[in-house]
N, C-alpha and C positions, 0 to 999 in steps of 0.2 A: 360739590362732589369731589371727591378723593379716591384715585388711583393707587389701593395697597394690595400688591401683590401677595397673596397669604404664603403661598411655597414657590419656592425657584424649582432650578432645574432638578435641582438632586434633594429628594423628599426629607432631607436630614439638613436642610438648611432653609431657614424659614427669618424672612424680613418681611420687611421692618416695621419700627414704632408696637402697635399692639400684636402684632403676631406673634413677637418675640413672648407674651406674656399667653399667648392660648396653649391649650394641651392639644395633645396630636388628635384626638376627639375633635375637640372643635375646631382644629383646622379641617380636618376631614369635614366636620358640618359648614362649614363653609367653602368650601369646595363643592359641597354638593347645592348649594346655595346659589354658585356658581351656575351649576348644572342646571338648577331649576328656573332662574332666568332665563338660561338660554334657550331652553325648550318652550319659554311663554315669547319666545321672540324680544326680548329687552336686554336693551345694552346696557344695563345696573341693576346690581343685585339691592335690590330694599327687603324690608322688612317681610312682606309675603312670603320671599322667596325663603326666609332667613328660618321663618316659622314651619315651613313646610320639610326646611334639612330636619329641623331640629324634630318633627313627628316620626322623626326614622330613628332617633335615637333610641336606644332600649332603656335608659335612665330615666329620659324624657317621657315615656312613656307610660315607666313605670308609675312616676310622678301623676301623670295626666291618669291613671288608674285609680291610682289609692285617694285621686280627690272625685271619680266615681264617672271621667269624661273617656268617652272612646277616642284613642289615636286617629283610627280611620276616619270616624264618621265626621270630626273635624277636620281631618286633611282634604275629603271630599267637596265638605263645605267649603272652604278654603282656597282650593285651586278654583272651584267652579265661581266665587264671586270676585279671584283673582283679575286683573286686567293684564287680557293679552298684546301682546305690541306686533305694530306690521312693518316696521321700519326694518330696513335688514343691517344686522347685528357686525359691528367692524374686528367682531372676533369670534371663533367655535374653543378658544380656551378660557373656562369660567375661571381660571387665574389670573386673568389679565381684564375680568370686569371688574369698575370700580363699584366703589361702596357708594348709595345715594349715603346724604348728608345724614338722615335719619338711621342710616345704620350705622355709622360712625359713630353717633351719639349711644346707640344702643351698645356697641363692643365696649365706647370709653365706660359707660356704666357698669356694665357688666363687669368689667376689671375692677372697679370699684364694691359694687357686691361681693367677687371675689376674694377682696381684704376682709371683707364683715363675715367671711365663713372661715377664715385663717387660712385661705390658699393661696397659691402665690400663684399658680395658673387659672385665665377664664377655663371654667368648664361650660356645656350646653346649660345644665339647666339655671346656670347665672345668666346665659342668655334668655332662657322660658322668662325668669323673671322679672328681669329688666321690660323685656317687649309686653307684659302683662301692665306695665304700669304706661304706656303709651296713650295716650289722648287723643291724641289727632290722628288718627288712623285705624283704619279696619281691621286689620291684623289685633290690635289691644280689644276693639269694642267685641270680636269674637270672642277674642278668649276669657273677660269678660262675662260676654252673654253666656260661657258655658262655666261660671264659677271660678274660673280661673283666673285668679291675685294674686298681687303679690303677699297682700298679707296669708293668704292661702298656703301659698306656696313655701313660705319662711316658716310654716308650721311646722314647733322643734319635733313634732312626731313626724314628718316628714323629709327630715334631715334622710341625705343619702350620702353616703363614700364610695367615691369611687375607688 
């Protein structure tokens, strides 16, 4: 597990390691990633929580449209076969929750994807793609069970610019 703060105090200064490489988008998705943790009671934001920012995306969404999947009716699914935690939480700032290990693996990929489109910042939907190629986990076998791949998702008629 890895404690990386996405943003400090002042919203214009953003540490360290792969922060340094997100867009202000996907800080914000993970901040709100953050947020959605904290409201299922857990002290690490994983991959659920990672998938449920990135459904409020309008990119993301857009994406999850034109391959024919509703944003909502998976976000529904989603939270509802999420696991809620009862432990009480040693923070209410989802910038000071750490990354489980598997979303560490999913940002380093993602920065990775993000060279294969010729961006020099992760954006969201390098993150949809990454988490779509996931194995071990729920979050991948949903998206998944609703068509959503990554070879899907690389589809150059689905190329988007931010």
């Amino acid at each position: 597990m890895f404690l990386i703060p996405i943003l400090s105090r002042s919203p214009n200064e953003y540490y360290p390691i792969l922060g340094r490489f997100m867009s202000h988008t996907t800080k914000n998705v993970m901040l709100e990633a953050g947020r959605t943790a904290l409201s299922f009671s857990k002290s690490i934001v994983d991959l659920e929580h990672i998938l449920l920012a990135l459904l409020k995306d309008e990119i993301v969404c857009l994406l999850l449209d034109l391959l024919g999947v509703e944003a909502e009716k998976l976000r529904v699914s989603l939270a509802a076969l999420s696991p809620k935690g009862k432990a009480v939480v040693f923070t209410q700032n989802p910038l000071m929750l750490p990354l489980s290990d598997a979303a560490m693996r999913i940002v380093g990929n993602a920065l990775i994807v993000s060279r294969d489109y010729g961006s020099a910042m992760i954006e969201p939907e390098h993150l949809l793609i990454t988490l779509s190629d996931v194995t071990k986990n729920m979050t991948g076998a949903i998206l998944r069970s609703n068509g959503i791949t990554s070879s899907a998702l690389k589809n150059p008629e689905l190329r988007v610019l931010r």
